[in-house]
C-alpha atoms as one frame of an Amber mdcrd trajectory, in Angstrom:
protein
  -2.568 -35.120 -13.793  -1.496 -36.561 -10.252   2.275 -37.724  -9.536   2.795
 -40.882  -7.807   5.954 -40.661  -6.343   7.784 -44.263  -5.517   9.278 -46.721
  -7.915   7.757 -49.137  -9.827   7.782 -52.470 -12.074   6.268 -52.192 -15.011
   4.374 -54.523 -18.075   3.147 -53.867 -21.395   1.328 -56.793 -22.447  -1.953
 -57.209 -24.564  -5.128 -59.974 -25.352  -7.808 -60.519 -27.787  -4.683 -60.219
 -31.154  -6.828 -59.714 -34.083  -5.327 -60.015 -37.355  -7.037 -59.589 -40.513
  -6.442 -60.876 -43.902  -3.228 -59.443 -44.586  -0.078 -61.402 -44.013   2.739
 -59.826 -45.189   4.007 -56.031 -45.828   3.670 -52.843 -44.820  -0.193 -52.989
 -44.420   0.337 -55.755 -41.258   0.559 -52.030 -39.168  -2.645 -51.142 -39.681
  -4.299 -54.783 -39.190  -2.656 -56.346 -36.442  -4.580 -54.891 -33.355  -5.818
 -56.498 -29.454  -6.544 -54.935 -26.061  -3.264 -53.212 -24.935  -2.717 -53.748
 -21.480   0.102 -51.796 -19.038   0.260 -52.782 -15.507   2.357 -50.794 -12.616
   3.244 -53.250  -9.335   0.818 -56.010 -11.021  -2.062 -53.099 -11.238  -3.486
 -52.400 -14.184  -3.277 -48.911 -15.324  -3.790 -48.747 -18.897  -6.649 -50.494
 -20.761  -7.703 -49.912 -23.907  -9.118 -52.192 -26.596  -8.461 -51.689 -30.572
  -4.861 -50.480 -30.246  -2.611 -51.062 -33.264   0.100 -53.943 -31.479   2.475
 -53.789 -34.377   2.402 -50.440 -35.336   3.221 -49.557 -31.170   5.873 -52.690
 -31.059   7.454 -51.021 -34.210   7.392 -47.209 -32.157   8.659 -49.329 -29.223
  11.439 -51.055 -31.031  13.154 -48.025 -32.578  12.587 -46.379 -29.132  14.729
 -48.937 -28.063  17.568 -48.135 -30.140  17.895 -44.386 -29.557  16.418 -44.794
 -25.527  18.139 -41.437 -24.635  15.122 -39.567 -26.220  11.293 -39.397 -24.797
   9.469 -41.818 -26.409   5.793 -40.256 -27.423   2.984 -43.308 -28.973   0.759
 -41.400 -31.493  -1.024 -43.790 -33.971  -2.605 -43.900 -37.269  -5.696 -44.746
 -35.719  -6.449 -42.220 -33.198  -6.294 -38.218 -33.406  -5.654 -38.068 -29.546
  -1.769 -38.297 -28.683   0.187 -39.713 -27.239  -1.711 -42.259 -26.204   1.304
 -43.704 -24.282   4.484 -41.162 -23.547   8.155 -42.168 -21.719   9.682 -39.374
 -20.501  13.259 -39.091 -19.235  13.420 -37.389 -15.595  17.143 -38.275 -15.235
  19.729 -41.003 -16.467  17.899 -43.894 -14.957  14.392 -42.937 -13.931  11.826
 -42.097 -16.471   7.752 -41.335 -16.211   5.266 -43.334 -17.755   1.536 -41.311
 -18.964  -0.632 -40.795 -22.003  -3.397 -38.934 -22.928  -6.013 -41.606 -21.475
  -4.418 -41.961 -17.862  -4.996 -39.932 -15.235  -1.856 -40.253 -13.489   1.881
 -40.047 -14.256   3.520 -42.387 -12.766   7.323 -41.428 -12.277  10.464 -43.466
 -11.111  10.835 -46.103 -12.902  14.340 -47.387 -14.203  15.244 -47.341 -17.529
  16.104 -51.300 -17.615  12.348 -52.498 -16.168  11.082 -49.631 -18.830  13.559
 -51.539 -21.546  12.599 -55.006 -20.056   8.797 -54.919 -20.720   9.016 -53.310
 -24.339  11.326 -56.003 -25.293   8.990 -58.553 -23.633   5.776 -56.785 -25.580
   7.964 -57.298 -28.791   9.131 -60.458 -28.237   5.673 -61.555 -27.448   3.829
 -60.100 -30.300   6.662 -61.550 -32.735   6.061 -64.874 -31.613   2.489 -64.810
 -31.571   2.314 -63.608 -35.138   5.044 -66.023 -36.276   2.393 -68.712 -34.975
   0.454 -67.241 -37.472   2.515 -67.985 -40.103   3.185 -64.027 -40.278   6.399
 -63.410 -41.419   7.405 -60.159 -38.953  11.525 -59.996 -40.262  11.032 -57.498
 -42.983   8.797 -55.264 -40.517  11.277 -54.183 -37.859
């Protein structure tokens, strides 16, 4: 897997939501899935349709509160893992890969890392709340 060495701005985003019938409860993990999308610099690096949204913005969210660890994406839906992997190089810069990339891309700070998973979340919450999906009891 090649290293690109500089630092870099990152987004997790995602299109085509697809929810099922559920609306409520645990089950909403395994229903709530789009086209995950994760762009470097405005490039898009990561592309892959299908992905569980909820059950990664749930990953992301505890991620969020215990940040000092890697974070490693494996789903319920895929044998392959991690699909998506943070790993800490040092106190501020972390590496961004999975086991569909062919690159690691390394440098980035913690707070742009921290800034696009709360954006993800943030998005996805508000999307689903559109949907008159209740997301409270879920995170």
């Amino acid at each position: 897997m090649e290293r690109i060495p500089c630092e870099f701005s990152v987004e997790i985003n995602y299109t085509d939501l697809n929810i099922n019938n559920i609306t409520s409860g645990p089950q909403l993990f395994s229903e709530v899935e789009g086209q995950l999308l994760i762009y470097i610099n405005n490039k898009v690096i990561f592309s892959e349709k299908e992905i569980l949204l909820l059950e990664l913005a749930k990953q992301l969210k505890d991620w969020l509160h215990n940040y000092d660890k890697d974070f490693y994406y494996e789903s319920m839906d895929y044998e392959d893992s991690p699909i998506l992997f943070f790993k800490r190089i040092n106190l501020n810069n972390w590496q961004i890969s999975g086991i569909w990339m062919n690159r690691t891309y390394a440098n980035i700070k913690l707070s742009d890392l921290m800034f696009a998973c709360n954006s993800f979340i943030d998005k996805l919450i508000i999307d689903l709340n559109l949907r008159e999906i209740n997301t409270k009891d879920l995170f």
